[in-house]
N, C-alpha and C positions, 0 to 999 in steps of 0.2 A: 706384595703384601697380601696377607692371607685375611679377610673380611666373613664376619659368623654373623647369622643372624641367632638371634634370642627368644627365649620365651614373649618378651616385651615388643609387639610391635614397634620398630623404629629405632631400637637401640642394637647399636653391634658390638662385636667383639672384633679387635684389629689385632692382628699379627707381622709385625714387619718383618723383611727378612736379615737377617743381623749376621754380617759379615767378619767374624774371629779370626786374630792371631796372634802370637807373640807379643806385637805389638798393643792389642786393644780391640776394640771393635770398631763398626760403621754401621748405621744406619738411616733409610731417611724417617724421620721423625712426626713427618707431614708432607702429603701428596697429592697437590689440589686433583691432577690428572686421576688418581686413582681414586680417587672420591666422585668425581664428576663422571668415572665410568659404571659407577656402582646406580647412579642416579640420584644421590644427595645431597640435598637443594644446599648447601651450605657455603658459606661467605665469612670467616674468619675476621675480626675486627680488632680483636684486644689477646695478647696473651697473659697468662697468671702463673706466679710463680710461687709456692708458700711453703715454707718451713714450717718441721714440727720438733719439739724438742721432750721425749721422752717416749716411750711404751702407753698406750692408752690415750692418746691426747683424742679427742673425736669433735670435728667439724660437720657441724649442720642438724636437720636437713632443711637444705635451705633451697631457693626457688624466686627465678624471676616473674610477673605476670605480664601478660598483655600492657601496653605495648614495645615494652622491652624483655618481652619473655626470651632466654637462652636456650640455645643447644651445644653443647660442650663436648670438646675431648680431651679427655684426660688420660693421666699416666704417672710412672714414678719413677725419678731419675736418681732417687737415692732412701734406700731402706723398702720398707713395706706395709700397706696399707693392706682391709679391708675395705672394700668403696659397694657404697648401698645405694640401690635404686626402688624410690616408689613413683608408683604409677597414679599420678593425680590427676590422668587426663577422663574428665568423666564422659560416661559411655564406652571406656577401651574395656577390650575384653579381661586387662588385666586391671582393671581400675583396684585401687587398695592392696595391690601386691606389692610384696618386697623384693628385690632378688643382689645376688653379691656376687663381687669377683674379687678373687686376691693378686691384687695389683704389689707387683715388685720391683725395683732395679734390675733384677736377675728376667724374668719371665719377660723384659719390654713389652707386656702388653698392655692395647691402648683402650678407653671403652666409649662409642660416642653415645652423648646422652640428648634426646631432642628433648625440646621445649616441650612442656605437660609433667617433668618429674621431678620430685622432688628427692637433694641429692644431699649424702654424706659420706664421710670416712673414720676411720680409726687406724691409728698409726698401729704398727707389732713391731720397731723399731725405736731404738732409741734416738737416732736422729733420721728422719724420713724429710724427702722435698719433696714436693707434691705440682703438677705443673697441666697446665688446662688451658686450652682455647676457646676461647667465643665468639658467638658469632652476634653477639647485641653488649652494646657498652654496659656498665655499670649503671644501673639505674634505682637507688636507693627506694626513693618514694614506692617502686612494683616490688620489691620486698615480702617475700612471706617464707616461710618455713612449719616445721614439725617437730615436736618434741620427740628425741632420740629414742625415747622407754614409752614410750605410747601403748599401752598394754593390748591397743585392739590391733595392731601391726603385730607387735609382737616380734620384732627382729630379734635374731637369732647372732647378737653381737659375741665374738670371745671374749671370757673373759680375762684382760690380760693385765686390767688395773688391781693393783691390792692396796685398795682403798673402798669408801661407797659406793664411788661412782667414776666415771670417766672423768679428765681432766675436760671440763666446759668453760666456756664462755659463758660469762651471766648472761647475756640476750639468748643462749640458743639452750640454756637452762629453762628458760623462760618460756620457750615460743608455745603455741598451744598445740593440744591436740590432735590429730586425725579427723574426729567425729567434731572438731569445731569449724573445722577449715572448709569454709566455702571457695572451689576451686575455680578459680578463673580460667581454665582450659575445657575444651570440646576435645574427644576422638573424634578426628577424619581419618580414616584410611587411606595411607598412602598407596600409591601404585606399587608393584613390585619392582623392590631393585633388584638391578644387572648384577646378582653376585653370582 
């Protein structure tokens, strides 16, 4: 597996290596050994699995806090997303940055997100799976998010709905801004990992 670091302290870019033939492919999809070689503290708990159904649908950004704050990996086993990361750990050097990867079926790349960001997608597929690890269960009450059109982020979404807006969930239609979210995360720096 081929592991990138990012603009974002703490978050990477995973590349397995995907085995072709006639028949189909292989890959491992998850490798505790190659994670713990990298130096990342992670411990898998729960996984997710979630369907979208059209072009445009867009989930989040959403975000666990203290004491069930997440770091996740994610990926797409069917169609293709845009997947968005902000940096809501205050004091990182990226604090209030955006940054994207275009996560595919085709491309199997994976992107892991630690705890401090908050996170969304947007389908480019008419039917996309969407599928992620955690490493802290579900914990409703530590709930928080960001509204997707936040003007002071300013993410640079496609646009591939033709409609007003992206197909949303009234709660994440709803969630508040950027400049309202008092962030429950500190930047520590981590040590350097082994890639």
């Amino acid at each position: 597996m081929r592991i990138s670091r990012t603009e974002f302290p703490g978050v990477l870019v995973l590349e397995p290596k995907v085995f072709q033939d006639k028949r189909g492919f292989f890959l491992e999809s998850y490798n505790r050994a190659a994670f713990e070689s990298c130096g990342l503290p992670v411990d898998f708990v729960q996984d997710n699995h979630a369907y979208s159904r059209g072009v445009g649908v867009l989930r989040g950004f959403h975000f666990q806090g203290p004491p069930a704050a997440q770091g996740k990996l994610v990926w797409v086993t069917r169609g293709a997303v845009v997947d968005v990361i902000v940096d809501i750990r205050k004091g990182s050097p990226t604090y209030g940055k955006w940054g994207q990867l275009r996560l595919t079926a085709h491309n199997f790349m994976r992107l892991y997100i630690p705890a401090g960001f908050a996170h969304a997608y947007m389908t480019l597929s008419e039917h996309t799976e969407f599928m992620y690890k955690v490493d802290a269960p579900y914990a409703p009450e530590t709930e928080g998010g960001i509204r997707w059109n936040d003007p002071d982020l300013a993410v640079n979404w496609p646009a591939v709905w033709d409609r007003d807006e992206p197909v949303l969930s009234d709660k994440d239609r709803s969630l508040p801004l950027f400049g309202e979210l008092e962030s429950p995360f500190d930047y520590h720096p981590a040590p350097e990992q082994g890639l």
